[in-house]
C-alpha positions, 0 to 999 in steps of 0.5 A: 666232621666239624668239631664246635668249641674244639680245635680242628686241622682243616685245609684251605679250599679257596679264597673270597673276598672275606677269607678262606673257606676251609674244609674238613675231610668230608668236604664240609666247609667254614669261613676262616674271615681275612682278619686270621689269615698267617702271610702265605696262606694258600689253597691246600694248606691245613691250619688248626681253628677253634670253631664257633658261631659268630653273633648271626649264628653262623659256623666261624673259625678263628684262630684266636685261642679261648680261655676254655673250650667245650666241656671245659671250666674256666673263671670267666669276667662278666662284662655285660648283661641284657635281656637274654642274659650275661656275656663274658669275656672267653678270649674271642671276638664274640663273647660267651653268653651265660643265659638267666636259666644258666645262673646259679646267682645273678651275674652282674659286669665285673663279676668273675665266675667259675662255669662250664662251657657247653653245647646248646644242642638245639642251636649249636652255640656254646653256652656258659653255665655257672651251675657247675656242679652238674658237670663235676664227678662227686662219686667215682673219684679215681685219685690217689693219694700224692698224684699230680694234677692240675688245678683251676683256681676257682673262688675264696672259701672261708677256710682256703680256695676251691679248685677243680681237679682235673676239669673233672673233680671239685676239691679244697686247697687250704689257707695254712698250706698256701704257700704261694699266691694264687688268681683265680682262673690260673691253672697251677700244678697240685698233688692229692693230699686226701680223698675223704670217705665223702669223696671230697678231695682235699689237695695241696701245692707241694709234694707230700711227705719228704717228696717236696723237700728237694725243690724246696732245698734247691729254692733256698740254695737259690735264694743263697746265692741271690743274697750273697750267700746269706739269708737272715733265717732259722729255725726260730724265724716267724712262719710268716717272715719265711712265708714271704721270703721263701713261699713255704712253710716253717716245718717245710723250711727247717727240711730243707736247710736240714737236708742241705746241712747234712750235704754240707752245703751250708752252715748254719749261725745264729743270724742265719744261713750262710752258704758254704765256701766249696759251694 
């Protein structure tokens, strides 16, 4: 069975003078066009294909990859709109429509928006929704507390960055615990810091507890080293001057020089860290 808006192993069946046609296991074919075509390709060979409709509505295959493929969320630009609705850019040669009845808000050319790809079940095509909230579960929330997850980066709140967890849960990554620059449309690697009685997650870049002070010690070793083994920082430094410096926090900081001090790995001065001579 052929999968749209997913990646399939098939097998080249012939040669045209478009492309290959290829074949699933039960002898279903689609046209892979010349233009991705790997030198060497032959009858027999199994390729990995992302399929989709092309603009006439016929079953392709590409091996170009896509920024988000069926049931999935991604932070998609918009680049244009018409009468049938808004396109955006997914990373393949024929844009993600986002249909009017799809628009949680008008979409205009240049706006980024979070959505969801899914599957039109009447016409086959993968459409984009931006009324996402459909497709997150708000209920039965299976995360603990200090697990490792994934995060979408989505958009600004008024108290920090909204991102989905998982491509499953909606959760919040506050301002005061953003100790690194984050785009919307990237995935970064997070841990549950919360999961509130109203099922809402609240997560976090670094490890909670005294779990995340080892990198953090390993960064400042690094920035050390990187500076001849000094860095104009205490525990008196503006949380700010360490923020830019470091891309962590003050209380996070003063743990990591601590853990590092009692390793005997640096020295501290009142103009700053030094690092030992045996290191």
């Amino acid at each position: 069975m052929m999968n749209i808006g997913k990646w399939n192993t098939l097998k080249a069946l012939r040669s045209t003078d478009h492309g290959f046609y290829l074949i699933d296991e039960e002898q279903n074919e689609v046209l892979l066009p010349n233009k991705y075509i790997p030198e060497g390709f032959a009858e027999g060979t199994e390729i990995d294909v992302f399929l989709y409709r092309d603009s006439e509505d016929r079953l392709v295959a590409t091996t170009e990859t896509p920024l988000a493929e069926l049931h999935e969320f991604a932070v998609l630009e918009v680049t244009e709109v018409n009468k049938i609705g808004a396109f955006a850019d997914w990373g393949l040669e024929k844009e993600l429509l986002i249909p009017f009845s799809e628009q949680k808000m008008r979409l205009y050319p240049g706006k980024k928006c979070v959505l969801y790809v899914k599957l039109d079940e009447k016409t086959q095509r993968l459409l984009g929704t931006t009324r996402i909230e459909r497709y997150l579960e708000r209920e039965d929330v299976e995360l603990e507390q200090g697990q490792e997850v994934d995060l979408l980066i989505c958009e600004p709140t008024e108290i920090g960055m909204q991102v989905i967890i998982n491509n499953k849960y909606i959760g919040l990554l506050y301002d005061n615990e953003l100790f690194q620059a984050v785009i919307p449309g990237e995935h970064v690697t997070g841990y549950v810091k919360h999961v509130r009685p109203d099922k809402k997650v609240d997560v976090m870049l670094q490890k909670p507890g005294y779990e995340h002070v080892e990198p953090a010690a390993e960064k400042v070793l690094q920035a050390l080293k990187m500076n001849n083994g000094f860095l104009a920082l205490t525990d008196k430094s503006d949380p700010v001057v360490i923020l830019a410096r470091l891309e962590m926090s003050k209380k996070t900081f003063k743990k990591a020089i601590g853990a590092l001090y009692k390793q005997q790995l640096v020295r501290l001065e009142e103009d700053g860290i030094y690092l030992s001579q045996e290191d």
